[in-house]
C-alpha positions as CSV (number, residue, x, y, z in Angstrom):
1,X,4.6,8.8,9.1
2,X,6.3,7.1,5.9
3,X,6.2,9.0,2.5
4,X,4.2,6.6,1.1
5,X,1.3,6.3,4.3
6,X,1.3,9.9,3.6
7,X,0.2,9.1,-0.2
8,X,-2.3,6.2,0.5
9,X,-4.2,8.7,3.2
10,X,-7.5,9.4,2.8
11,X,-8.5,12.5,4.6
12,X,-11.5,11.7,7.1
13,X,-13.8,14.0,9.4
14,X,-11.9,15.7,12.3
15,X,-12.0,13.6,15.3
16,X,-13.1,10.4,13.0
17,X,-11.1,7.3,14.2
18,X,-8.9,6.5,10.6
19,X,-9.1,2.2,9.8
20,X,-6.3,1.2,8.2
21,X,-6.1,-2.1,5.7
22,X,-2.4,-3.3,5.8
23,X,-1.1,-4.7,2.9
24,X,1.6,-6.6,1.7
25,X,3.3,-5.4,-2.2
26,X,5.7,-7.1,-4.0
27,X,7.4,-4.8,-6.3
28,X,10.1,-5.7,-9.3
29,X,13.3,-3.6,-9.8
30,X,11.4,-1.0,-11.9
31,X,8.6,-0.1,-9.4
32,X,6.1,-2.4,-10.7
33,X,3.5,-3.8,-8.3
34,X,4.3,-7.7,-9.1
35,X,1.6,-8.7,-5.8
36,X,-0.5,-7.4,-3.8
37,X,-1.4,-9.7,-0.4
38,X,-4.0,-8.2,2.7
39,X,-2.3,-8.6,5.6
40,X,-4.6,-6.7,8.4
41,X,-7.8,-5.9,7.9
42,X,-10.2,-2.6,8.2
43,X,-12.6,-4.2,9.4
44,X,-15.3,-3.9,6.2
45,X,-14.4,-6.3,3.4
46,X,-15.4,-3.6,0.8
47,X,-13.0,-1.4,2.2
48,X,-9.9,-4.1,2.1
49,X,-11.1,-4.8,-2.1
50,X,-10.6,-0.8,-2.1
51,X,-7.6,-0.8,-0.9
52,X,-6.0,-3.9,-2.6
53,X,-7.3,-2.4,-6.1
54,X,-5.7,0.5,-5.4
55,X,-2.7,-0.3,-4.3
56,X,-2.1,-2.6,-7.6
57,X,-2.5,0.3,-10.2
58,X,0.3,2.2,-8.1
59,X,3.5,2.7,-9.7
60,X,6.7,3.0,-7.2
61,X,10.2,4.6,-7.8
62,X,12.8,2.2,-9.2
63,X,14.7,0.2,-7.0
64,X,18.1,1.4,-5.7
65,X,20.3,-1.2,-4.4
66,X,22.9,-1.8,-6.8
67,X,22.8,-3.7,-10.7
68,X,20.7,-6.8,-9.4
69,X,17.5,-7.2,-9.4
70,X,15.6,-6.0,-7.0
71,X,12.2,-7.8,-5.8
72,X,10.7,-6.8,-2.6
73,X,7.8,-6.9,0.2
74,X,6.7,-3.9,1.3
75,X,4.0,-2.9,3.7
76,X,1.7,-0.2,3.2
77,X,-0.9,0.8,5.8
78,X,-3.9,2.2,3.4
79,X,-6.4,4.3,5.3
80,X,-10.1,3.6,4.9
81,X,-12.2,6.4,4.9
């Protein structure tokens, strides 16, 4: 599991199936979430608002790849409790 699966989890009962909302981020060069798009999900529409919001207050480590600016789509699979 990625680093950053392992920071959206939430923790769920033992033996309770985990729904994941997949989404898609666009972050800038500095780590800043530019976009946030659902791409899968839960299952409960509540959930997937959840999620979204959450993911947009997030702040991600700078990007590395060289002096350029650096703008990319990530997915993050955010775990609905």
């Amino acid at each position: 599991m990625a680093l950053i699966d392992k920071l959206l989890a939430r923790s769920a009962p033992a033996g309770a199936p985990k729904r994941k909302t997949i989404v898609r981020v666009l972050l800038d060069d500095a780590g800043i979430v530019q976009d946030v798009v659902l791409k899968m999900s839960c299952g409960d529409t509540t959930k997937d608002t959840h999620a979204v919001d959450e993911v947009r207050k997030m702040r991600f480590a700078r990007g590395q790849l060289g002096s350029g600016t650096v703008r990319r789509w990530h997915e993050l699979a955010y775990a609905a409790d």
